[in-house]
C-alpha positions in Angstrom: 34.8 13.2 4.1 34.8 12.7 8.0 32.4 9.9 9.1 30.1 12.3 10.9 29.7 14.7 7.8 28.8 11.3 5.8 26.0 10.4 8.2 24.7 13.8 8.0 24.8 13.9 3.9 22.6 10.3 4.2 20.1 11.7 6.5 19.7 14.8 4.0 19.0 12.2 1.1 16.6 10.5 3.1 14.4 13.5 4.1 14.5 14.6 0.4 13.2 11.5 -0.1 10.1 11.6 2.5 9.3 15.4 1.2 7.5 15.1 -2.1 5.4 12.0 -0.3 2.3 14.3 -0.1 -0.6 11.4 -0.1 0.2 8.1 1.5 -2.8 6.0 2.8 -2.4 3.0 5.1 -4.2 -0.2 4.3 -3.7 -2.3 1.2 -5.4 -2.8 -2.2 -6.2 -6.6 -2.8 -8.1 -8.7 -5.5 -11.2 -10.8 -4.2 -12.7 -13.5 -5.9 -16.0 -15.0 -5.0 -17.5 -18.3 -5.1 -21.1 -18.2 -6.4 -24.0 -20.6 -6.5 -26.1 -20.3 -9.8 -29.8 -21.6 -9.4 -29.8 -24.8 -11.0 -26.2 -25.9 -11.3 -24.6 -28.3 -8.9 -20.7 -26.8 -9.3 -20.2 -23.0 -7.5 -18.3 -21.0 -10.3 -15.7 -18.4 -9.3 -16.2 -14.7 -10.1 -14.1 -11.6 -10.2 -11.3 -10.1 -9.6 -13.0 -7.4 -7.8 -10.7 -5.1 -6.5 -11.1 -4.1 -2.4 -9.3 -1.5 -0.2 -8.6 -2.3 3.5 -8.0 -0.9 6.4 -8.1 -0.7 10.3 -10.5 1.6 12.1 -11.3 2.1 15.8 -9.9 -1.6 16.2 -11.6 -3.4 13.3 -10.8 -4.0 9.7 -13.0 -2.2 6.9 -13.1 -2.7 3.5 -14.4 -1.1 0.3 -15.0 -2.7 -3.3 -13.3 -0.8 -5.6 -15.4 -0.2 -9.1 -13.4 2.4 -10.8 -9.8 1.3 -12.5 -8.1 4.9 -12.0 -9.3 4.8 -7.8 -7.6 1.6 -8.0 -4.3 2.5 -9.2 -4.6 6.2 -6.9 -4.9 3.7 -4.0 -2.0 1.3 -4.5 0.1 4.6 -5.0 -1.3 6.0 -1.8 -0.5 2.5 -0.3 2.8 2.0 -2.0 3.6 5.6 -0.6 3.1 4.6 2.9 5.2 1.8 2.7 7.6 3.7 1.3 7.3 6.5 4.0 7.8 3.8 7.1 10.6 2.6 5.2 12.5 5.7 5.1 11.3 6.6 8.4 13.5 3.3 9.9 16.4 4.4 7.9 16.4 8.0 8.9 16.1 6.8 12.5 19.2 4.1 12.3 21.0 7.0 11.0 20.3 9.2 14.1 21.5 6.4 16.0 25.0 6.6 14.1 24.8 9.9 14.3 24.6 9.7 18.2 27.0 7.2 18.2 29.5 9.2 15.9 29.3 12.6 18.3 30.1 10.1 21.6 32.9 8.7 19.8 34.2 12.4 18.8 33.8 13.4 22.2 30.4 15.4 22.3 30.5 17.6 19.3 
């Protein structure tokens, strides 16, 4: 298979790869734990995991505690998704440079 023909088959994969990623969310999904003063102790004890969703808006982070278990999981998908998309979106553009490179090479076509 010519070398042009190759790149081409690559790109294909890739955008069937980016098609079925129908919800993607940027941000991230972490786990907090707090530090928390009972009234009469002298030691702080540690609570949590609590789970918390993050992400930039208008210039400044905002975040959200996360209370149900299934929102969780929908999030870190949504998140994963994302990373996933700008991951494929780097590959499919270093293929369009081969690409470019390939047609100079074989004279323009």
């Amino acid at each position: 298979m010519p070398p042009l023909s190759k790149l081409r088959q690559k790109r294909q994969e890739i955008l069937s790869l980016i098609a079925p990623l129908e919800e993607m969310r940027r941000g991230s999904v972490t786990r907090q734990f707090l530090k928390f003063q009972r009234k009469g102790e002298k030691e702080p004890v540690w609570t949590g995991p609590y789970a918390l969703f993050t992400c930039k808006r208008g210039g400044r982070t905002v975040g959200r505690r996360l209370h149900d278990l299934e929102e969780v999981r929908r999030l870190e998908i949504q998140v994963e998704n994302y990373h996933l998309f700008q991951k494929l979106c780097r590959q499919l553009v270093e293929i369009g440079e081969k690409i470019c490179e390939q047609k100079r090479k074989e004279g323009g076509r």
